[in-house]
C-alpha positions in Angstrom: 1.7 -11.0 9.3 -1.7 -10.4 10.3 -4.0 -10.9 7.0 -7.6 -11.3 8.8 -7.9 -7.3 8.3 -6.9 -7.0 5.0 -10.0 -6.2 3.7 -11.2 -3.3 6.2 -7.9 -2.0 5.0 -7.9 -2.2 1.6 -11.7 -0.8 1.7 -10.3 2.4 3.6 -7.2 3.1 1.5 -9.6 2.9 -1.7 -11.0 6.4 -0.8 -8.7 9.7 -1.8 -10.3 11.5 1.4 -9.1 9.0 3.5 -6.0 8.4 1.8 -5.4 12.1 2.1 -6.2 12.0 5.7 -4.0 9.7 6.6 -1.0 11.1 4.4 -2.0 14.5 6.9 -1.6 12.1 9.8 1.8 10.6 8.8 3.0 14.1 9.6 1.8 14.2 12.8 -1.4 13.6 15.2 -3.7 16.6 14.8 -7.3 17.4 15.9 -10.4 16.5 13.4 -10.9 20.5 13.1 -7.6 20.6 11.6 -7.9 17.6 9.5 -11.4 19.0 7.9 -9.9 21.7 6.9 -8.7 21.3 3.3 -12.1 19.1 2.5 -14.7 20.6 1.1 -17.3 18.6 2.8 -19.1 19.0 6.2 -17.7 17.7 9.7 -20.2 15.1 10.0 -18.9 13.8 6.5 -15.2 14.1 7.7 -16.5 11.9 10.7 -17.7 9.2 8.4 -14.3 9.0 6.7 -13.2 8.8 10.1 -14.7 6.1 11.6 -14.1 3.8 8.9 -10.3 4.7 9.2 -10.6 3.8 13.0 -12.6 0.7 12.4 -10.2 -0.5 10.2 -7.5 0.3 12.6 -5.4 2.9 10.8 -6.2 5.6 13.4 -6.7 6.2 16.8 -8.8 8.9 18.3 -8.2 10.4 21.6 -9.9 12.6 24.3 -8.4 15.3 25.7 -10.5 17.9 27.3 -11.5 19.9 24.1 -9.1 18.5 21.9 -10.3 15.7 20.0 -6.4 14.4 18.1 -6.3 11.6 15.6 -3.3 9.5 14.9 -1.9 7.1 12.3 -0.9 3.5 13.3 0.8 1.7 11.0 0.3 -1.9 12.1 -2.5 -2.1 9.8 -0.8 -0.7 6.8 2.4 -2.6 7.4 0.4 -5.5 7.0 -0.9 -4.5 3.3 2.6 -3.7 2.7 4.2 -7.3 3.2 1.2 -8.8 1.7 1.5 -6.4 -1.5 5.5 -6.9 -1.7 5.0 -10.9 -2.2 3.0 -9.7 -5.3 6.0 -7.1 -6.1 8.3 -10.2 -5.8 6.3 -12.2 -8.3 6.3 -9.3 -11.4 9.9 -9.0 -10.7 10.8 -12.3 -11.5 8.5 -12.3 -14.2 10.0 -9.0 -16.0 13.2 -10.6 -15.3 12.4 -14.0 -17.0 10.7 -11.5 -20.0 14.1 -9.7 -19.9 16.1 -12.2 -20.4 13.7 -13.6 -23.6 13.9 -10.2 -25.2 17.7 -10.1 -25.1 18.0 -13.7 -26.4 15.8 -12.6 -29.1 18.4 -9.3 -29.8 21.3 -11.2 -29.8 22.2 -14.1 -32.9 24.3 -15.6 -30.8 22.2 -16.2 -27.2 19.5 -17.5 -29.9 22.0 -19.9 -31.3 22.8 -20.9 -27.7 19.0 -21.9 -26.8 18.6 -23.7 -30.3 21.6 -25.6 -29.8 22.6 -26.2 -25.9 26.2 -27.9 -25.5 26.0 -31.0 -23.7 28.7 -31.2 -20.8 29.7 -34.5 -20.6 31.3 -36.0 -17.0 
């Protein structure tokens, strides 16, 4: 996993423009017109938003002739989604652990059970 652009990353994705964007582009590569469109805000603003998507390598710009299309790589985003998923593994254990103490606290007999362990002897 490549964590040296986690930041640029996790700067990008903090916008809902960009985020937007690039929930457009996971449909498909499209031209910057087309992308603008549903944003109320002026071309030059939509090319802000996407340079710091490119810079932080979630899209790729191409030339052709007139037609201008962005596209989503994933790379980038893959690599925020393995670092985030250590995290999910953590809370999972720990709602587990705090599952396990609530139902010892529900049931007499699991409470018994802590208080009093039996001792298996060999």
């Amino acid at each position: 996993m490549n964590t040296s652009n986690l930041d640029s990353t996790f700067a990008a994705l903090a916008d809902p423009t960009r985020r937007a964007i690039l929930g457009r582009l996971a449909l498909g590569e499209t031209s910057v017109t087309e992308l603008a469109a549903p944003f109320e805000m002026s071309m030059p603003a939509i090319s802000k938003h996407l340079k710091v998507l490119e810079r932080a390598g979630l899209i790729v710009r191409g030339r052709e002739a007139q037609w201008r299309p962005c596209k989503l790589q994933a790379g980038p985003l893959q690599d925020a989604s393995v670092w985030i998923d250590e995290y999910r593994k953590f809370w999972e254990q720990s709602f587990d652990r705090l599952d396990d103490y609530l139902k010892t606290l529900q049931d007499p007999t699991l409470q018994a059970k802590e208080k009093h362990p039996e001792h298996k002897r060999k």
